[in-house]
KOLNU-818649 format. One record per atom (N, C-alpha, C): atom name; x, y, z; residue in one letter. Coordinates in Angstrom, 2 decimals, always signed. Atoms other than C-alpha are relative to their C-alpha. Last residue first. Layout:
% KOLNU-818649
['CA' [X Y Z] 'a']
...
***
This chain:
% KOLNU-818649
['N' [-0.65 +0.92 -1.42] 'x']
['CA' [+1.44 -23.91 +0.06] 'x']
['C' [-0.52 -1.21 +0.31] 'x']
['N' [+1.10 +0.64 -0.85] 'x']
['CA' [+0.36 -21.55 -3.05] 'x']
['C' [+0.96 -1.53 +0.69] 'x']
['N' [+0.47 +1.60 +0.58] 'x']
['CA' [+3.18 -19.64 -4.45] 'x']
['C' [-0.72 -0.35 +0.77] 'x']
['N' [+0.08 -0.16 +1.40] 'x']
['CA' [+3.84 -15.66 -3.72] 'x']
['C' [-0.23 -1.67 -0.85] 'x']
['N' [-0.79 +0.43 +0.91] 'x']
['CA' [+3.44 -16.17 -0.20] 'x']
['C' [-0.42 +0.40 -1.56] 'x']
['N' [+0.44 +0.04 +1.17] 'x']
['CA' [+1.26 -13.85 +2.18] 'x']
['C' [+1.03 -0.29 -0.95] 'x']
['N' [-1.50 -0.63 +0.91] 'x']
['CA' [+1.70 -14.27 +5.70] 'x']
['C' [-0.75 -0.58 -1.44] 'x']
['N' [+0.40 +0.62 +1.70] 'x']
['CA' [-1.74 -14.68 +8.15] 'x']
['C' [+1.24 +0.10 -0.60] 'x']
['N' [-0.91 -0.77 +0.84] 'x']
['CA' [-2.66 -13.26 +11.62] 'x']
['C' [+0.50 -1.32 -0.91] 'x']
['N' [-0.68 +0.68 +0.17] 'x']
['CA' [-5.98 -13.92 +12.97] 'x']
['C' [+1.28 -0.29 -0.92] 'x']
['N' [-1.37 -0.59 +0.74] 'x']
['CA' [-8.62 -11.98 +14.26] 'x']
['C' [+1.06 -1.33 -0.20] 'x']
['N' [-0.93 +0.74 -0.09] 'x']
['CA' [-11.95 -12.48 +15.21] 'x']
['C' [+0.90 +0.49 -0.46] 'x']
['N' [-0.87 +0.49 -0.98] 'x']
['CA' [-14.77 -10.34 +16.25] 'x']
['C' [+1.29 -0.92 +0.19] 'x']
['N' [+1.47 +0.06 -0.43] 'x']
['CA' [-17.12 -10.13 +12.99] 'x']
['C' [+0.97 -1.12 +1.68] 'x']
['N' [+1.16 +0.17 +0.07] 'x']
['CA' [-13.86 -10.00 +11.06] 'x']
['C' [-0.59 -0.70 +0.68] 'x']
['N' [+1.13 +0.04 -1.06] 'x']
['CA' [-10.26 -9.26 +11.41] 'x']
['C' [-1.32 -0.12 -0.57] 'x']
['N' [+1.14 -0.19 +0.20] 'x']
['CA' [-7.03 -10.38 +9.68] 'x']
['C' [-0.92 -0.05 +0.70] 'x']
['N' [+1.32 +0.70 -0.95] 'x']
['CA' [-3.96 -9.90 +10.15] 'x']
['C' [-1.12 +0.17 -0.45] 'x']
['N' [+1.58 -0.99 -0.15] 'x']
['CA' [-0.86 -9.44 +8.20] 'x']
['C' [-0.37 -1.03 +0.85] 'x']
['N' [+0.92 +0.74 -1.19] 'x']
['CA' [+3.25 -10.50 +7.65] 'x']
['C' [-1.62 +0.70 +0.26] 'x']
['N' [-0.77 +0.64 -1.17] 'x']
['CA' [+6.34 -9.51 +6.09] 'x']
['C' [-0.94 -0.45 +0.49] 'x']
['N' [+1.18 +0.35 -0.83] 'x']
['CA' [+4.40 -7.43 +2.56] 'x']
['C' [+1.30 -1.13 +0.58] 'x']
['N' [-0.30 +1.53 +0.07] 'x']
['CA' [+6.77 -5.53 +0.14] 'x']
['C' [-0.61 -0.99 +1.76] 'x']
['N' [+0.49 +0.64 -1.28] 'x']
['CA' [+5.25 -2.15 -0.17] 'x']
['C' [+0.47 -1.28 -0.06] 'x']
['N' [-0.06 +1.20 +0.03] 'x']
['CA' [+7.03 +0.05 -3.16] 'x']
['C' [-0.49 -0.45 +1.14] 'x']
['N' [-0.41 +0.88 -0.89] 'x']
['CA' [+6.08 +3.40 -3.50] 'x']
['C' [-0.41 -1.30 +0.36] 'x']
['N' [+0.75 +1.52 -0.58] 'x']
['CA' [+6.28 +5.22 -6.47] 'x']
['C' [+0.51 -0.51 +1.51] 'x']
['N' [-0.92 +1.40 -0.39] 'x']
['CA' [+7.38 +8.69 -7.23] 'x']
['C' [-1.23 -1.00 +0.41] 'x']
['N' [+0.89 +1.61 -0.19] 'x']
['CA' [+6.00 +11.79 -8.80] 'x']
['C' [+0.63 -0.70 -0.07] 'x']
['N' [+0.91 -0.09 -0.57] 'x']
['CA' [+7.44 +15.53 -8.12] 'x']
['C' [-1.06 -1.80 +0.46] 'x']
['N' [-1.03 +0.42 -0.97] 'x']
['CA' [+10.37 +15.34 -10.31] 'x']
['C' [-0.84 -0.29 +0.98] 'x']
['N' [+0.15 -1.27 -1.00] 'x']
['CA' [+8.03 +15.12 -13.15] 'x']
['C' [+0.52 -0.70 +1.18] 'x']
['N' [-1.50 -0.75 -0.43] 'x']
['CA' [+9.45 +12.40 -15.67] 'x']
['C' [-0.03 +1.14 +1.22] 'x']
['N' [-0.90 +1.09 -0.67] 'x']
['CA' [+6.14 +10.46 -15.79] 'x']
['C' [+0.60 +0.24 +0.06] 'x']
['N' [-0.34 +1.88 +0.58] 'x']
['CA' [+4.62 +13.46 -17.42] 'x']
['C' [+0.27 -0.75 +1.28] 'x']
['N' [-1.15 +0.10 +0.74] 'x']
['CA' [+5.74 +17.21 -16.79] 'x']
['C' [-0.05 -1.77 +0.15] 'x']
['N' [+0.00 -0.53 +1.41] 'x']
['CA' [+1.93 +18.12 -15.58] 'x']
['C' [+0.90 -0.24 -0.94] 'x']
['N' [-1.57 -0.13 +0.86] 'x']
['CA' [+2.24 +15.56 -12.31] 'x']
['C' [-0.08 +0.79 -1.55] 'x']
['N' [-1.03 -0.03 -1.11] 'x']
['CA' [-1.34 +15.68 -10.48] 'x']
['C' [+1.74 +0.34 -0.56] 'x']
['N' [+0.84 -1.52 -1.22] 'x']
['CA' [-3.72 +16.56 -13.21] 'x']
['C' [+0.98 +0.30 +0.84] 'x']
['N' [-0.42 -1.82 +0.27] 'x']
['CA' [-1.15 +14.95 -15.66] 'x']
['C' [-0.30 +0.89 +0.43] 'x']
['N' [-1.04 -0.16 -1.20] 'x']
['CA' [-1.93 +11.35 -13.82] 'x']
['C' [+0.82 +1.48 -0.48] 'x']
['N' [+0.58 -0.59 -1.12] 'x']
['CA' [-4.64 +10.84 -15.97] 'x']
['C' [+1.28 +0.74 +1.24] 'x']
['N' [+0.23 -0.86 +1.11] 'x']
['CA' [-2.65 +9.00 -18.87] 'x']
['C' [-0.61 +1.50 +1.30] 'x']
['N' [+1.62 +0.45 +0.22] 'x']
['CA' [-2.15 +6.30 -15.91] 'x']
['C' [+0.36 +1.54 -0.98] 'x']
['N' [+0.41 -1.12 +0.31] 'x']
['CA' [+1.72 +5.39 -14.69] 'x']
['C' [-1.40 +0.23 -0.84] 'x']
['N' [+0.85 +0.24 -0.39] 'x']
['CA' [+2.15 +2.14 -13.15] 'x']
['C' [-0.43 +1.69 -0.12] 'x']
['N' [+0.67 +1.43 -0.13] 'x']
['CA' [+5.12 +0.72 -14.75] 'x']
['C' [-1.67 +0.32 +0.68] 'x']
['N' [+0.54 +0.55 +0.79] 'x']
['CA' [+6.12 +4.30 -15.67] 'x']
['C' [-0.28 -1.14 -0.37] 'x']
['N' [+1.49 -0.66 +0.23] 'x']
['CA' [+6.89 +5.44 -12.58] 'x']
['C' [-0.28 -0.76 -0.81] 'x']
['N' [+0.78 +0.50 -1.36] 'x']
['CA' [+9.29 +1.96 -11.88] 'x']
['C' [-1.21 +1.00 +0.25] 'x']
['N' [+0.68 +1.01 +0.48] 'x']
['CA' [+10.96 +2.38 -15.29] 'x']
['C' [-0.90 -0.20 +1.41] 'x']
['N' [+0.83 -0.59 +1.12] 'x']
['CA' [+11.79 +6.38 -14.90] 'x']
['C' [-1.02 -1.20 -0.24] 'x']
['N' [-0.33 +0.44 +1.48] 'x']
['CA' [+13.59 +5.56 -11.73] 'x']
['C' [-1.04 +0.26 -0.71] 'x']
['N' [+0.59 -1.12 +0.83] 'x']
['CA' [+11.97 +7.39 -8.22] 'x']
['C' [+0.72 +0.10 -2.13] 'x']
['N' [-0.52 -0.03 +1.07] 'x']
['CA' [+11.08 +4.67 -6.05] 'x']
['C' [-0.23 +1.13 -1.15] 'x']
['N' [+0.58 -0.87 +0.85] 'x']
['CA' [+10.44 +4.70 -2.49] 'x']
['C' [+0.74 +0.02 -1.03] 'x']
['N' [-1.13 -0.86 +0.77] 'x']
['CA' [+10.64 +1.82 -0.58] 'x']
['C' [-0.26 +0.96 -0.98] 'x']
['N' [+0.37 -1.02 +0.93] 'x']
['CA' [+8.28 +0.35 +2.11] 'x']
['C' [+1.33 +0.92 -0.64] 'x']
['N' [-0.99 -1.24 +0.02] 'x']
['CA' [+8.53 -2.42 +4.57] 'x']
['C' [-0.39 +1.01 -1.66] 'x']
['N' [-1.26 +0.27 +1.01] 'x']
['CA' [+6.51 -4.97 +5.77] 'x']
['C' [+0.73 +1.27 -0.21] 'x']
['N' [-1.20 -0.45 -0.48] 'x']
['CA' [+2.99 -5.52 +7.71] 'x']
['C' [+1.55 +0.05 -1.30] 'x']
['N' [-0.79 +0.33 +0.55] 'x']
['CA' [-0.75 -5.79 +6.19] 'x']
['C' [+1.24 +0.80 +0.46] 'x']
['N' [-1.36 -0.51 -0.54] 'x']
['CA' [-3.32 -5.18 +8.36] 'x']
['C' [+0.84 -0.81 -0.42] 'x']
['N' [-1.47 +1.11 -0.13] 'x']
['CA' [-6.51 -6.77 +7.01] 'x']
['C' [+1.32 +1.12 +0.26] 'x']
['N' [-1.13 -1.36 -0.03] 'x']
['CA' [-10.15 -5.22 +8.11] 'x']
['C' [+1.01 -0.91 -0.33] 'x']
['N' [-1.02 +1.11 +1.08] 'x']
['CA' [-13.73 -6.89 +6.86] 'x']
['C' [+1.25 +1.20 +0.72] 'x']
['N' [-0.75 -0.64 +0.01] 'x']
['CA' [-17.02 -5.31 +9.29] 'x']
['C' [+1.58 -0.79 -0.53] 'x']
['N' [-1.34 +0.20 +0.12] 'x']
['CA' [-20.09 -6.96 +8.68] 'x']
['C' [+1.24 +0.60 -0.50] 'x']
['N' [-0.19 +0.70 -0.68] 'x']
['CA' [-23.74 -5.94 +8.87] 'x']
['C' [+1.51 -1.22 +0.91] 'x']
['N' [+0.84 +0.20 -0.62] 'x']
['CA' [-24.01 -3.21 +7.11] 'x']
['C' [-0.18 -0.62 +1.15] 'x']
['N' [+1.60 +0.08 +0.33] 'x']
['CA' [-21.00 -3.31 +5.72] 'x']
['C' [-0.75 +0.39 +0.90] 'x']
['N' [+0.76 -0.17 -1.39] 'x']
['CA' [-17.57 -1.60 +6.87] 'x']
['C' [-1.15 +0.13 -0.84] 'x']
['N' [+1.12 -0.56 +0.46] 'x']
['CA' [-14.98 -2.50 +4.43] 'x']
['C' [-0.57 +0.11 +1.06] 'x']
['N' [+1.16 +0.78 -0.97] 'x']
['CA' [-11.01 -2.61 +5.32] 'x']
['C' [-1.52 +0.70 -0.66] 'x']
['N' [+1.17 -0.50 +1.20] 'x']
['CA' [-7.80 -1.86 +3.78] 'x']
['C' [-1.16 -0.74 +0.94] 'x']
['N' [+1.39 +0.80 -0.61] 'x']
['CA' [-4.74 -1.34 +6.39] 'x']
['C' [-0.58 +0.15 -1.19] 'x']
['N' [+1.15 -0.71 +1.23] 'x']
['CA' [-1.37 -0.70 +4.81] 'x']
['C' [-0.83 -0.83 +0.87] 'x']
['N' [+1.35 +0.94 -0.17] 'x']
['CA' [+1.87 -0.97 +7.70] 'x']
['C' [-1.11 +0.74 -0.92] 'x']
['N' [+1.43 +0.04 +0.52] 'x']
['CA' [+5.42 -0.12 +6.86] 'x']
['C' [-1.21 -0.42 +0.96] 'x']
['N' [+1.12 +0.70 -0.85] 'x']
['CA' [+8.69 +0.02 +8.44] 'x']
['C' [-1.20 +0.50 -0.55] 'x']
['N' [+0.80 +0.66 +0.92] 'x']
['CA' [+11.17 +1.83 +5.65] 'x']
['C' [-1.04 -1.03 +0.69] 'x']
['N' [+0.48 +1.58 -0.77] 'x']
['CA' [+12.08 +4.28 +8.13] 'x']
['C' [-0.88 -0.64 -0.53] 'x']
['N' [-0.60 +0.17 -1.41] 'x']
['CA' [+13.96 +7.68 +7.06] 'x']
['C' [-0.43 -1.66 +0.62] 'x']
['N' [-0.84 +0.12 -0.24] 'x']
['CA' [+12.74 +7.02 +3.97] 'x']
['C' [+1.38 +0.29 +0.82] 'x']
['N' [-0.63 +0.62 +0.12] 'x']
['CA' [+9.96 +6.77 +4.80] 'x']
['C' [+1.30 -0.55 -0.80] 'x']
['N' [+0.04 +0.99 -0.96] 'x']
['CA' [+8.95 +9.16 +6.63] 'x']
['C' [+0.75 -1.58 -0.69] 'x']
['N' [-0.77 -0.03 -1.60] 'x']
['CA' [+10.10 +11.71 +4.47] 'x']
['C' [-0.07 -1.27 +0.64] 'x']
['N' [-1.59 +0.63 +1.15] 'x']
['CA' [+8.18 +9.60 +1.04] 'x']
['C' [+1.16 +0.10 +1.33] 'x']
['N' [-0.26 +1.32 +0.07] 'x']
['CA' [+5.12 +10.31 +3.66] 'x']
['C' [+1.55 -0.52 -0.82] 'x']
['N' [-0.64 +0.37 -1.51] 'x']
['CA' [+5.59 +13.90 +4.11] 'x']
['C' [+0.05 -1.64 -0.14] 'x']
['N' [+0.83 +0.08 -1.43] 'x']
['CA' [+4.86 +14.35 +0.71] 'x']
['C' [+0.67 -0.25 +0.65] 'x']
['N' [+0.04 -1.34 -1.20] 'x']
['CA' [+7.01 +16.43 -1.69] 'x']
['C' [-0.40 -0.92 +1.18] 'x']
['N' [-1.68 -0.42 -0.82] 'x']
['CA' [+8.12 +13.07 -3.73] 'x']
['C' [+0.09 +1.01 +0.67] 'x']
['N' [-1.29 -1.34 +0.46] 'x']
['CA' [+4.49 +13.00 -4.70] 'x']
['C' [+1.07 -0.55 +0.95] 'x']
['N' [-0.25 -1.39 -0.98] 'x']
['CA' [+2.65 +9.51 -4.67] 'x']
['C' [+0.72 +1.10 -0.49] 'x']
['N' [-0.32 -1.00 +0.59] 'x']
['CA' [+1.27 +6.26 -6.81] 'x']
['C' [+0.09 +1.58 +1.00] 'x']
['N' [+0.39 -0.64 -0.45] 'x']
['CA' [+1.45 +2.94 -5.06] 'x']
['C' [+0.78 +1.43 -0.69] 'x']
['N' [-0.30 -1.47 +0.13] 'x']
['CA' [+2.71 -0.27 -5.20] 'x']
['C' [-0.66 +1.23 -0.49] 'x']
['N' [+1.04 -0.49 -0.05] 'x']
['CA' [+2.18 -3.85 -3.72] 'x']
['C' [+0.72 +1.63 -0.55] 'x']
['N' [-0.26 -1.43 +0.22] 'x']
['CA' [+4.23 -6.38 -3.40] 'x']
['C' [-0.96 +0.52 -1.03] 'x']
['N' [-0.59 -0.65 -1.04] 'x']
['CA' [+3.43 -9.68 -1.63] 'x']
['C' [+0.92 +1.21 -0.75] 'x']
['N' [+0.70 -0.31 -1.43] 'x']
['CA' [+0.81 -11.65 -3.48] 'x']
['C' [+0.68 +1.08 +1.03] 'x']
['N' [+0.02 +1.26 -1.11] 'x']
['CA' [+2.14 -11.84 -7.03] 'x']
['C' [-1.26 +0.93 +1.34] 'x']
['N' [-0.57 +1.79 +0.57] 'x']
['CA' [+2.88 -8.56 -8.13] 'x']
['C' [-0.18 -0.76 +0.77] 'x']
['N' [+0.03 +1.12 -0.94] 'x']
['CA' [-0.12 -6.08 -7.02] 'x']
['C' [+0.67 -0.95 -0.91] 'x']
['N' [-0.49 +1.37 +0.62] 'x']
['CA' [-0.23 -2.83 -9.15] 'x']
['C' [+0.25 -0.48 +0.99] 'x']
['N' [+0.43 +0.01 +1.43] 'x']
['CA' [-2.23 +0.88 -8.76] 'x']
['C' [+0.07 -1.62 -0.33] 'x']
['N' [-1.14 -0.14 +1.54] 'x']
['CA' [-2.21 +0.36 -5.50] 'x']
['C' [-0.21 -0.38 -0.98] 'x']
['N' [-0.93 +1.18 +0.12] 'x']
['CA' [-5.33 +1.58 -3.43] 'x']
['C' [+0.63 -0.08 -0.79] 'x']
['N' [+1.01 +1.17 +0.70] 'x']
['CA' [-5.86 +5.12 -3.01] 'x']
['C' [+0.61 -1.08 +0.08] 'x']
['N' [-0.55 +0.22 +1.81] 'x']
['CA' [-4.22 +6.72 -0.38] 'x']
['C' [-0.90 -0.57 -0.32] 'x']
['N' [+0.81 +0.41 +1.21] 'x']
['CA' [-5.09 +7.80 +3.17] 'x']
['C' [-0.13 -0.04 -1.27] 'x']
['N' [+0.21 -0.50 +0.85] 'x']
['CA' [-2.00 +8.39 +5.46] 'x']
['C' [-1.34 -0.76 -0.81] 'x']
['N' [+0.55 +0.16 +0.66] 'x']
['CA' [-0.76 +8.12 +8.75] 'x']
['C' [-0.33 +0.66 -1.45] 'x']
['N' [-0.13 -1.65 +1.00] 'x']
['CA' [+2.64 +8.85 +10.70] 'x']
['C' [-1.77 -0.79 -1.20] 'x']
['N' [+1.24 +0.57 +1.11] 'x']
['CA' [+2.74 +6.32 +13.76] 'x']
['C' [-0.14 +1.50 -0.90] 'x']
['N' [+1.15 +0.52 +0.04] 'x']
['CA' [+5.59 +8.14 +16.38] 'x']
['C' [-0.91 -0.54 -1.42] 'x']
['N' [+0.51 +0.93 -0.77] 'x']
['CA' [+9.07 +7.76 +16.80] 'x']
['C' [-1.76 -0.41 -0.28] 'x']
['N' [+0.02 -0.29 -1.29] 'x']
['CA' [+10.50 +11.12 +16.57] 'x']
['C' [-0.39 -1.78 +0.34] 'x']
['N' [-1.26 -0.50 -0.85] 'x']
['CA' [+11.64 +10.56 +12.78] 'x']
['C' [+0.24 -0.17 +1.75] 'x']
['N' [-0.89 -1.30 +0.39] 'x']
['CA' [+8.18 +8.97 +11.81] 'x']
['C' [+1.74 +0.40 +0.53] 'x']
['N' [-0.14 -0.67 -1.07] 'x']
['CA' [+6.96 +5.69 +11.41] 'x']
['C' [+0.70 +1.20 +0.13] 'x']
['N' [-1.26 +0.22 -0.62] 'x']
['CA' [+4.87 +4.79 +8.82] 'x']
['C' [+0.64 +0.45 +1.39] 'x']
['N' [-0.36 -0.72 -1.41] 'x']
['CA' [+1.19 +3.97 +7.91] 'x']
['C' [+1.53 -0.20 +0.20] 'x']
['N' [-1.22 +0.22 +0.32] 'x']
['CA' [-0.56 +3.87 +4.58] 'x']
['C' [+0.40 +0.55 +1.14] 'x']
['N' [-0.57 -1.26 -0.37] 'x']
['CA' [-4.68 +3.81 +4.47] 'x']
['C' [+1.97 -0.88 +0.85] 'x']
['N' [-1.35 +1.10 -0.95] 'x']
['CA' [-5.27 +1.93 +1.51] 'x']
['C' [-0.50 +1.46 +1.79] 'x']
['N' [-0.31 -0.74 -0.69] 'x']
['CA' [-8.96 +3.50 -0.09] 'x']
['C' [+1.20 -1.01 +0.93] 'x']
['N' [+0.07 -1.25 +0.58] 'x']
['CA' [-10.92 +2.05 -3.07] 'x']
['C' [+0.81 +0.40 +1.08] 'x']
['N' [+0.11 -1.01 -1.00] 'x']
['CA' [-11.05 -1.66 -1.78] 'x']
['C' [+0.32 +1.32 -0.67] 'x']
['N' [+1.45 -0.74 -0.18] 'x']
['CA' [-11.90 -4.03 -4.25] 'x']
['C' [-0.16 +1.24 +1.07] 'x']
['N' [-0.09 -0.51 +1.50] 'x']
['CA' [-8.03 -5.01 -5.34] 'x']
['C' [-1.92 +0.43 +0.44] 'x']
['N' [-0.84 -1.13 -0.20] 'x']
['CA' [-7.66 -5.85 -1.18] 'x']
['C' [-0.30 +1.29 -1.52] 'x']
['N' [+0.77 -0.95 -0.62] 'x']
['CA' [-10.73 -8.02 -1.31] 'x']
['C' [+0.95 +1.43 +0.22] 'x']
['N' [+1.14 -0.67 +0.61] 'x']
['CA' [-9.37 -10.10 -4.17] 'x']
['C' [-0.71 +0.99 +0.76] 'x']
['N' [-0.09 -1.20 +0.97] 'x']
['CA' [-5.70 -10.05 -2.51] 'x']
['C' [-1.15 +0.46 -0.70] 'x']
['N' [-0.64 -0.74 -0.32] 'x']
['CA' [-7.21 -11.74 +0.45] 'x']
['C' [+0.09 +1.10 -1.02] 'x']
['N' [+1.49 -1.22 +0.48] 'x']
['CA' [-9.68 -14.13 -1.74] 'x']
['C' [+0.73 +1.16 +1.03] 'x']
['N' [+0.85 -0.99 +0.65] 'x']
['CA' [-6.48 -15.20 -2.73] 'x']
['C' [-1.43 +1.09 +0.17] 'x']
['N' [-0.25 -1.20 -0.08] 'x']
['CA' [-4.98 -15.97 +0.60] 'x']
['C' [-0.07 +0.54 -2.03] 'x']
['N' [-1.27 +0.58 +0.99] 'x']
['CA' [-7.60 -17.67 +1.48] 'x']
['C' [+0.91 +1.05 -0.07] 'x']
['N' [+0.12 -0.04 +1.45] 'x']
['CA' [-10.04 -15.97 +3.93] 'x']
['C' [+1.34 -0.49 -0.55] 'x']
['N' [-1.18 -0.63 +0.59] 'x']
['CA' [-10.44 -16.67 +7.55] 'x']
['C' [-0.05 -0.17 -1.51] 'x']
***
């Protein structure tokens, strides 16, 4: 099992979240994002999106979260399932805490475009798997 730094260090190396809620009816709603832009501490996590997507829907209808990140070596397969809840933020200071110069491809009217929101992940609980094991984990913001 991994610390729970080298946790967040394998999370900040991953190129790809994938972001899971639940939908209106009930069922698992997926998504493949990049990873988040910003990691306070150990247990929030956030994330650059449109306010069109279906995801923002989902959740805020049902702030139940889950972010997987996982590698798949050669020889060893790394996965962590991270549990918690998810809020969507659409204040001026909460884009522009994790707004990128770049981000005009996607949003043309700036950090003010009605179109781009953040979402907040605040982490309740994970697991971790590798090379057949698993073993679930919580992620404090002070060392224990």
């Amino acid at each position: 099992m991994m610390s729970q730094d080298e946790i967040i260090r394998f999370i900040r190396a991953q190129k790809v979240a994938v972001v899971t809620g639940v939908d209106a009816d009930g069922f698992p709603s997926q998504k493949a994002m990049f990873s988040p832009r910003r990691i306070d501490g150990r247990t929030v996590f956030y994330f650059s999106t449109n306010t069109s997507s279906q995801k923002v829907e989902v959740f805020r209808g049902n702030p139940k979260a889950g972010v997987y990140f996982y590698k798949q070596g050669r020889q060893k397969y790394v996965g962590i399932h991270l549990k918690g809840t998810m809020e969507v933020l659409t204040d001026h200071d909460a884009k522009a805490s994790i707004w990128l110069p770049t981000d005009t491809m996607y949003y043309p009217l700036g950090v003010d475009d009605p179109d781009y929101c953040v979402l907040k992940f605040t982490v309740t609980g994970g697991r971790f798997y590798s090379e057949g094991k698993t073993e679930d984990f919580q992620l404090t913001d002070t060392d224990q």
